[in-house]
N, C-alpha and C positions, 0 to 999 in steps of 0.2 A: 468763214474765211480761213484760209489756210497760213498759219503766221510758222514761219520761224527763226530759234532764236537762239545765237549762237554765243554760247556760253551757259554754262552748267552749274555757276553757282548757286549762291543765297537770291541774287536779283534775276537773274533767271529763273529759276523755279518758282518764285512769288509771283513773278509777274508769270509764268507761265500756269498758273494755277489758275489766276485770274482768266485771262483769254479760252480757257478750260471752262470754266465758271459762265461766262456771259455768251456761252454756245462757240468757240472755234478751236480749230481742232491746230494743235501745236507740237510742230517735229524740234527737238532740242538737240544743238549741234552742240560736238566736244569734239577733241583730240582721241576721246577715249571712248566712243559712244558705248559700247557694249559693257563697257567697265560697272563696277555697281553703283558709285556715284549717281550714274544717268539710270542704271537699270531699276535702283532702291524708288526713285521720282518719279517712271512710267506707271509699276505694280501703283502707287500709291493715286496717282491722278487716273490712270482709267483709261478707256477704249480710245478716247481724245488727243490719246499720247503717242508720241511716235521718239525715234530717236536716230542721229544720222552724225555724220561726220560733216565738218562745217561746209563744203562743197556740195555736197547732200541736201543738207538745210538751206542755205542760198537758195538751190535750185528749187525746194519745193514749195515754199514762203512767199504767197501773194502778197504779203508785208514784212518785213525783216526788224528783227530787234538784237543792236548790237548791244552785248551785257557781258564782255571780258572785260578781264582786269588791262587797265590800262597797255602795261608793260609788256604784252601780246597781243594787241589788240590789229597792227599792220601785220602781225604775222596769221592772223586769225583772217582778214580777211584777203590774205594774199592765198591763204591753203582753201578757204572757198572759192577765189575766181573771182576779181572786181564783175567782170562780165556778168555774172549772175544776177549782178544786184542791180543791175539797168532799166530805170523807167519803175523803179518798185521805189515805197515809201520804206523809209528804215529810220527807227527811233536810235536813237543815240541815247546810250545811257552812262555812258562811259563820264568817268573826271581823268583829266590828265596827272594823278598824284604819284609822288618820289616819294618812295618810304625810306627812314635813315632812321635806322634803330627803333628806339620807342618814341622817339620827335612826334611831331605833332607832322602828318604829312605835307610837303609842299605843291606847289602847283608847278609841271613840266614848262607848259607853258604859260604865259599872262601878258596884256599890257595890251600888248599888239599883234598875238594871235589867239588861238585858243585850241582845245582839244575838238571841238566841235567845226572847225572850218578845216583842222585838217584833215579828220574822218572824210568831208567831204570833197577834199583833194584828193585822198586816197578813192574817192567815187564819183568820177565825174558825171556819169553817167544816174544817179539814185537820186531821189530824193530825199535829204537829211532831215530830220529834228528832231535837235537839242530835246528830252524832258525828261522826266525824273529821276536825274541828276542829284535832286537838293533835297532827299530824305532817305531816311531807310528802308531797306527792302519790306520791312515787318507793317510797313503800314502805305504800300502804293497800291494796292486794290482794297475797296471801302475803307478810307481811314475813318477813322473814329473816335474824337478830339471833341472835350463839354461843350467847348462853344462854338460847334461846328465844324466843318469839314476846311482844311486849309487851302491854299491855292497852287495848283501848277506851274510854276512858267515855262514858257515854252519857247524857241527861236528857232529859224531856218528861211532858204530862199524861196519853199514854193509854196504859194496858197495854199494851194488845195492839197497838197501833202500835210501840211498845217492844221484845215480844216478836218481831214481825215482822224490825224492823231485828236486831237481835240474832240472828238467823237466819241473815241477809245477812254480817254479820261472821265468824260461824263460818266460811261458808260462804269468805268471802275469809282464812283464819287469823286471825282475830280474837279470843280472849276478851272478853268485855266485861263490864264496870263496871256498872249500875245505880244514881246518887248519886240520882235521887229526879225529883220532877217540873222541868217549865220553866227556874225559878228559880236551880235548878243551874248553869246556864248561864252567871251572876254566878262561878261558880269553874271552868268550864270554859274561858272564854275568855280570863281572863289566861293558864291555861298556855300558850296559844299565843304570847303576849310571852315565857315564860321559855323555849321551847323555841325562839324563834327568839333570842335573845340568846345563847342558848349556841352556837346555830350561827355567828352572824355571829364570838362571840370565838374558837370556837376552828375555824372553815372550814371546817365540816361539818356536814353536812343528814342524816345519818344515824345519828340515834338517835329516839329513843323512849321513852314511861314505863309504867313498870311497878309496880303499887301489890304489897307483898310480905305477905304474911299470915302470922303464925304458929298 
């Protein structure tokens, strides 16, 4: 499959190593694609790599994964072309966070929308879902945690867009969550404030949640 994914940081590259990893082959969009940034990520991931300008990647991306920092993220995908992303599955990895100083970041949105229905306002036409959102980049393909592998959540309006991502997770050790459509997203994105405040207190980035069933 042909994924790509538009943004060039730490969750982009992680996840784009993964998608590398489980056989498909991944064009990585930037503002700056030729830059070393993206160029240092191609040499090192291999034949599998490609790299484009986010208009570029839209277009070539059987599956799209959005992984910009919030705060450019309408810009990112106005300099691709909503049109591009039409009738395609696109992950959403995005949190909607306000950074103020060294504060502990807040949430843009909350309550009664979220960063995840508006992505998909900005795409009427795609289909969205919300997931991993609620860890860090260093452990979203094969995590690796004593008592097992933690869990996913995941939310959006279409099935089988759903099903598809859900595919993708197994495939990187993932279990996933299903809490329901879009809207979910309203409870998906604070965890990502309580999973970084527990990092910042106690100076470590590796953990993860896991919902326990009886």
């Amino acid at each position: 499959m042909k994924v790509g994914i538009l943004g060039s940081g730490d969750v982009g590259k992680s996840l784009g190593n993964g998608f590398i990893k489980y056989g498909h082959q991944v064009m990585m969009g930037s503002r700056m694609p030729e830059g070393p940034k993206v160029q240092d990520w191609i040499k090192q991931a291999g034949e599998s790599a490609l790299s484009g300008t986010f208009e570029e990647t839209a277009e070539y991306g059987e599956l799209l994964v959005l992984a910009v920092a919030w705060s450019g993220c309408k810009n990112a995908i106005e300099m691709a072309d909503p049109r591009s992303f039409r009738d395609k599955v696109v992950m959403d990895i995005t949190n909607p966070l306000v950074f103020e100083d060294e504060e502990l970041p807040k949430l843009a949105l909350g309550h009664f929308d979220s960063g995840g229905e508006q992505v998909q306002r900005w795409l009427p036409g795609a289909k969205v879902v919300k997931v991993f959102n609620t860890v860090g980049h260093a452990h979203m393909v094969d995590p690796d945690f004593p008592k097992g592998p933690p869990d996913m959540f995941i939310c959006g309006n279409d099935k089988q867009a759903k099903a598809k991502v859900n595919e993708i997770c197994n495939d990187f050790g993932w279990p996933t969550i299903d809490i329901g459509e879009m809207d979910g997203a309203r409870q998906l994105e604070p965890l990502c404030i309580l999973w970084l405040k527990y990092g910042m207190r106690m100076g470590t980035w590796d953990h993860a949640f896991k919902l326990l069933r009886k």
